[in-house]
FITOR-296594 format. One record per atom (N, C-alpha, C): residue in one letter; x, y, z. Coordinates in steps of 0.2 Angstrom, whole numbers, plus 5000, padded with zeros to 4 digits. Each point is the difference from the previous one (the first is absolute). Layout:
BEGIN
AXYZ;...
***
This chain:
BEGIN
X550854335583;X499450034999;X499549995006;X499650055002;X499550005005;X499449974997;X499849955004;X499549974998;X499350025008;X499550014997;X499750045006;X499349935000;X499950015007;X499549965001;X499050034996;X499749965000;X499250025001;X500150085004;X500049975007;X500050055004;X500450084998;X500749994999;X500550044997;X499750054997;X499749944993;X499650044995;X499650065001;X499649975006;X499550065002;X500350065002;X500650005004;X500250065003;X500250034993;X500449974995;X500250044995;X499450024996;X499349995000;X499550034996;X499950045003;X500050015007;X499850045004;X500450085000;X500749994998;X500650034998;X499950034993;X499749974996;X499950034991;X499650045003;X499049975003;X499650064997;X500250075004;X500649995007;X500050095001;X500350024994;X500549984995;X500450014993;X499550024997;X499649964996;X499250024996;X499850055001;X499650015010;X499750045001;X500450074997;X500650015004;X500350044999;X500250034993;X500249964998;X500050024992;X499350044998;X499549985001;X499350044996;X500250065004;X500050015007;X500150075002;X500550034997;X500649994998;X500450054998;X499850014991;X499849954996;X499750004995;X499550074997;X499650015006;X499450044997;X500550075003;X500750015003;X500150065002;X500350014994;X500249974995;X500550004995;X499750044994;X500050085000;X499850084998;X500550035000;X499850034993;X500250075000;X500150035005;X500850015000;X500250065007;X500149975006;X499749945000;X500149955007;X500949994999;X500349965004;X500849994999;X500049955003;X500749974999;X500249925004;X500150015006;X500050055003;X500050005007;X499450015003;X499650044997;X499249965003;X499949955000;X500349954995;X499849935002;X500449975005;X500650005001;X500249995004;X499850025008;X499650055002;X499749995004;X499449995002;X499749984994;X499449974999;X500149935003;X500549974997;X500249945002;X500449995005;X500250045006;X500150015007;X499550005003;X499550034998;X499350025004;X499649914999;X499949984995;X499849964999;X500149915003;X500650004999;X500749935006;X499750025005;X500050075004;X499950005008;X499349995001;X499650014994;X499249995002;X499749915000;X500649984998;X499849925000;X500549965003;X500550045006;X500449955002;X500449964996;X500250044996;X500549974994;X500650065002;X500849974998;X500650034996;X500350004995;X500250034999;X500450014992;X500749944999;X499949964997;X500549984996;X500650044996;X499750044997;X500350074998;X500650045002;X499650035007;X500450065001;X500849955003;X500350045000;X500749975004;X500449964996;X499749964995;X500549924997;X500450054996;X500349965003;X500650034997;X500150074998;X499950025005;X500250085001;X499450064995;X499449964999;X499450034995;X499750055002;X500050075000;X499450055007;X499449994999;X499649984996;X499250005002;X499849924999;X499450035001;X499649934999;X499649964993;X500150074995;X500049954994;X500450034995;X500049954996;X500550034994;X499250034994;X500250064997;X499850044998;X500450034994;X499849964991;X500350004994;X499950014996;X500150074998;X499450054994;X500449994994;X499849994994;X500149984993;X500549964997;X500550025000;X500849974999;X500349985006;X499750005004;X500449985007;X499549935001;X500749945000;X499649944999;X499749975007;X500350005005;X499949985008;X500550045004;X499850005006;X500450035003;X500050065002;X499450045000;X500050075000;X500050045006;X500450035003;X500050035006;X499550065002;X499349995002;X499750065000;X500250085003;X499850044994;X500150085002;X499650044997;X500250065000;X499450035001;X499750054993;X500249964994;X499850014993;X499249974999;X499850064999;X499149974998;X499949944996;X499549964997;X499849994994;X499850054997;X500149984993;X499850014996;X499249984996;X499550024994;X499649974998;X500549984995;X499749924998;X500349964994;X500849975004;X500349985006;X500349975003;X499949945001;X500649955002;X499549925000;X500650025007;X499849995006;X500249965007;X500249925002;X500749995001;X499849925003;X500250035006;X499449965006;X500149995005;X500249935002;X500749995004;X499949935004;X500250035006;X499549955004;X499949995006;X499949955004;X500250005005;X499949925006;X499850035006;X499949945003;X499850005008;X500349945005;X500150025005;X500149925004;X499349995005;X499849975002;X499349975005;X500149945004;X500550005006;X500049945003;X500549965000;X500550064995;X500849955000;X499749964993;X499450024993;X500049984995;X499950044995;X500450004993;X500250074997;X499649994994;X499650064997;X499650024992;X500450034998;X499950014993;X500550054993;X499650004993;X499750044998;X499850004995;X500250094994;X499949974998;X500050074996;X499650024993;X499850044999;X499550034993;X500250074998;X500050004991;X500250074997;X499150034999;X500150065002;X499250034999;X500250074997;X499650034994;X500150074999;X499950055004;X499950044999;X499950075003;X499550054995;X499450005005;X499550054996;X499349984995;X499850014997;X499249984999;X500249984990;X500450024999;X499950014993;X500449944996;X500349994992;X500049944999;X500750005000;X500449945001;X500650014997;X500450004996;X500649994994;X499949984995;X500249925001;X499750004991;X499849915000;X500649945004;X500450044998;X500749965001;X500349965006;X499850085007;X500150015005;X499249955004;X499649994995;X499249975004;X500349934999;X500349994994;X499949935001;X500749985002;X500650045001;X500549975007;X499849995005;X499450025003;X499749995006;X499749945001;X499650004996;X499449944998;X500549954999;X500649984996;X500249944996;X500449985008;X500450055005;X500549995005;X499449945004;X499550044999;X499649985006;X499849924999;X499750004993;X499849934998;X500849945001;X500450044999;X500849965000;X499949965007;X500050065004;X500149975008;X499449965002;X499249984997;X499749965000;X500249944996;X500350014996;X500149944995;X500649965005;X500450015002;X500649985006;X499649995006;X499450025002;X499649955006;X499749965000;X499749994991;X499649964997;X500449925002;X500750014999;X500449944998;X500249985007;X499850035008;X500250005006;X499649925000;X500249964998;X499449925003;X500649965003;X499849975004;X500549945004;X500349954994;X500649985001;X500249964995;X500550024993;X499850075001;X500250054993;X500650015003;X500350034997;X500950045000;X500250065002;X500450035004;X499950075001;X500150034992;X500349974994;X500250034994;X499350024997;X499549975002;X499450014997;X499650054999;X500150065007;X500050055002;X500350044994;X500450024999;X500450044998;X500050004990;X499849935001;X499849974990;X499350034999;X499750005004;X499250014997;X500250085001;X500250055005;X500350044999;X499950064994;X500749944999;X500450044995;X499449984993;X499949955000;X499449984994;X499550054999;X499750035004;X499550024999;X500250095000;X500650015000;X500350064999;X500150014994;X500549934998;X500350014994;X499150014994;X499649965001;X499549994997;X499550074999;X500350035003;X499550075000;X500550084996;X500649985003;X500350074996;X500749995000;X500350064999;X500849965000;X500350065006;X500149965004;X500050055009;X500549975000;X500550045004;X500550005006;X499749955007;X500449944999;X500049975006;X500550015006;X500050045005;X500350005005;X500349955003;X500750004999;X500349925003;X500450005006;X500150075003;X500550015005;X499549975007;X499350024999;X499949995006;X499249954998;X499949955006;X499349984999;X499749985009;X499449944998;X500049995005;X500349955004;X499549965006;X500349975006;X499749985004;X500349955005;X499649965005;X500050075005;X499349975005;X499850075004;X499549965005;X500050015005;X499949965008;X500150035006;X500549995003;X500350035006;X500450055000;X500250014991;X500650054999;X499750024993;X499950065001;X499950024992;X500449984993;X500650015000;X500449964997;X500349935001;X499849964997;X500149935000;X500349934996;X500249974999;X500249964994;X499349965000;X499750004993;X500750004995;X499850054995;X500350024997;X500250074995;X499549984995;X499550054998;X499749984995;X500050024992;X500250004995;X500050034996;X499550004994;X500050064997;X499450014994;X500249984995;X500349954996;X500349984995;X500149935001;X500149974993;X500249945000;X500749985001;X500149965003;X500549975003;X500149944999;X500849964996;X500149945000;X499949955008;X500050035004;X500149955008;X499150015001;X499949935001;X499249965002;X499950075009;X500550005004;X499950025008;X499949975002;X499250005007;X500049955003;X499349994998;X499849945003;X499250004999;X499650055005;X499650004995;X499450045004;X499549965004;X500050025009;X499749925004;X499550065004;X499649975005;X499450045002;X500350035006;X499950055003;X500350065005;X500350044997;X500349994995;X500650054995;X499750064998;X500350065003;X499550065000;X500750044996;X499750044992;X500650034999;X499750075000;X500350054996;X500050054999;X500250034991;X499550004998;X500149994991;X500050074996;X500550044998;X500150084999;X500150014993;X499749974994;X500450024995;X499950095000;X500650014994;X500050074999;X500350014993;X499750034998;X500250024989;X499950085001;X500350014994;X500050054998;X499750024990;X499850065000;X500250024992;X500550004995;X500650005006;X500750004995;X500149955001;X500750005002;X500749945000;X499849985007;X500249965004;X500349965006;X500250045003;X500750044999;X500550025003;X499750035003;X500350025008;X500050045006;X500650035003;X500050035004;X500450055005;X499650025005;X500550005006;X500050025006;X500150075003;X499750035000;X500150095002;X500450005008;X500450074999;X500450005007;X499849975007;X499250005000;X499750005007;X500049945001;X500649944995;X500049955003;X499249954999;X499350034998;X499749955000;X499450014993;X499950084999;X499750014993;X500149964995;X499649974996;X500349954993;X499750024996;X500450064995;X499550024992;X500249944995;X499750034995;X500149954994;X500650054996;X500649964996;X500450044998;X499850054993;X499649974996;X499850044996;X499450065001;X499850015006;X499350035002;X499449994998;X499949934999;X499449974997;X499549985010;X499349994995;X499750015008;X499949935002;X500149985008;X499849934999;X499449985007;X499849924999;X499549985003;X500249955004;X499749985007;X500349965005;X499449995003;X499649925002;X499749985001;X500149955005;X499849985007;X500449945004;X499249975005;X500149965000;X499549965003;X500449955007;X499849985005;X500349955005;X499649965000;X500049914997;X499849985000;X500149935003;X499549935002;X500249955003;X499949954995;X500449945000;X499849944997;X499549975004;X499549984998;X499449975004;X499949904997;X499949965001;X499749954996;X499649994994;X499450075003;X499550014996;X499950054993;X500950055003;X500250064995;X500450045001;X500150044997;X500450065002;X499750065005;X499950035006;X499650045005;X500450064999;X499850054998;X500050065001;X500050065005;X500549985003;X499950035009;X499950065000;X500250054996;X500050084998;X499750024996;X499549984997;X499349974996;X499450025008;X499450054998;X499550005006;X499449934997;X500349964994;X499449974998;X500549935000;X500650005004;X500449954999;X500149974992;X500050054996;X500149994992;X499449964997;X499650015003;X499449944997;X499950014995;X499850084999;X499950034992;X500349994996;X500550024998;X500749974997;X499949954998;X500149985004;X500449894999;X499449994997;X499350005003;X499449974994;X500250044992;X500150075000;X500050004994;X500449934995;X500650015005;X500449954998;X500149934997;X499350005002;X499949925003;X500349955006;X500250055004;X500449975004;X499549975006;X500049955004;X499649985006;X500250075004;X499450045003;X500150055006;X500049985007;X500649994999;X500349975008;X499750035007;X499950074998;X499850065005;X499449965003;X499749994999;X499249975000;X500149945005;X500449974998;X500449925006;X499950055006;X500750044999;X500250025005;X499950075005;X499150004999;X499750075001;X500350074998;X499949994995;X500350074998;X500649994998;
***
């Protein structure tokens, strides 16, 4: 595992907030009759304005620079040129690199002004507090397993959702993808401890239905097999001394985690 210094740290904060940034821009383009390829160049337009590149484009053979995942389509979404709709929920994931250090975050947002139904508001809301409740547990000394149990706790504690098992997160540094594997469930194996510099990448994803998934011809679409809709929510985050820092957070997760009660590390570490 990469273990990053102080210094390190700061370039990879400096690597989230172009992620943050950029996420609220493509965020407020996410309308009616807008497309995933607007975002997509939104998010081209945006990397070259800040001296940042895409993590994205290219890995492994991916064409754009974000993944773009409208209702049953769980991550992975290759943008094209299908509008939104009103009453759709979008996940956007996105990265950046800034200086040879890499961001990744991701959030589901609806489409349009109006309400959703109940069911679809609180997949959103519940995914979202899950992936908070897994960086709540980011303290030095803890387990990687601990990630993944509070997780799943605060999933199972809300509704009876589909927990995505095929994919989760990961360490992330110098390479977007990095050991060690994170996963959103409870696991018999402890991991490794969680020690100060350990920056991961924390992606739960549920659904309304079952678990199960499929991969569509293009190689990288992932719906859900029953056509139920789902929620994907990622944060990059670092173990600090004083807590868990929320590098793709513009508030360094300070909000949050106080809800939490967690020490707001952000605040140590300017932001």
């Amino acid at each position: 595992m990469e273990i990053k210094s102080p210094e390190q740290l700061a370039g990879m904060r400096a690597a989230g907030l172009v992620v943050a940034e950029i996420h609220e821009v493509m965020r407020a383009a996410i309308v009616p009759g807008a497309t995933p390829l607007d975002l997509d160049a939104i998010a081209r337009r945006e990397l070259a304005a800040r001296g940042a590149t895409s993590n994205f484009l290219g890995y492994g053979g991916f064409p754009a620079t974000v993944c773009v995942s409208v209702n049953d389509v769980v991550v992975h979404g290759i943008p094209d040129a299908t509008p939104f709709r009103d009453g759709d929920i979008v996940s956007l994931d996105f990265g950046a690199v800034l200086d040879g250090w890499h961001g990744d975050a991701a959030v589901t947002v609806p489409v349009g002004s109006g309400e959703l139904p109940d069911d679809v508001a609180r997949l959103l809301t519940d995914c979202e507090d899950a992936l908070w409740s897994g960086i709540a547990a980011m303290k030095a000394g803890r387990r990687l397993r601990d990630i993944g149990t509070a997780i799943e706790k605060t999933i199972e504690a809300r509704g009876d959702y589909g927990i995505v098992e095929e994919y989760g997160g990961h360490g992330i540094g110098t390479a977007m993808h990095m050991d060690p594997h994170v996963m959103n469930y409870r696991t018999r194996q402890r991991g490794p401890k969680l020690v100060p510099g350990l920056c991961l990448a924390v992606e739960p994803m549920i659904t309304l239905g079952g678990p199960e998934t499929h991969v569509l011809p293009d190689d990288w679409t992932v719906k859900t097999d029953d056509g139920t809709w789902a929620a994907h929510f990622e944060h990059s985050i670092a173990v600090t001394p004083e807590g868990p820092w929320v590098l793709t957070a513009l508030d360094g997760g300070a909000a949050r985690l106080a809800a939490l009660g967690v020490p707001a590390a952000a605040q140590v570490h300017s932001g």
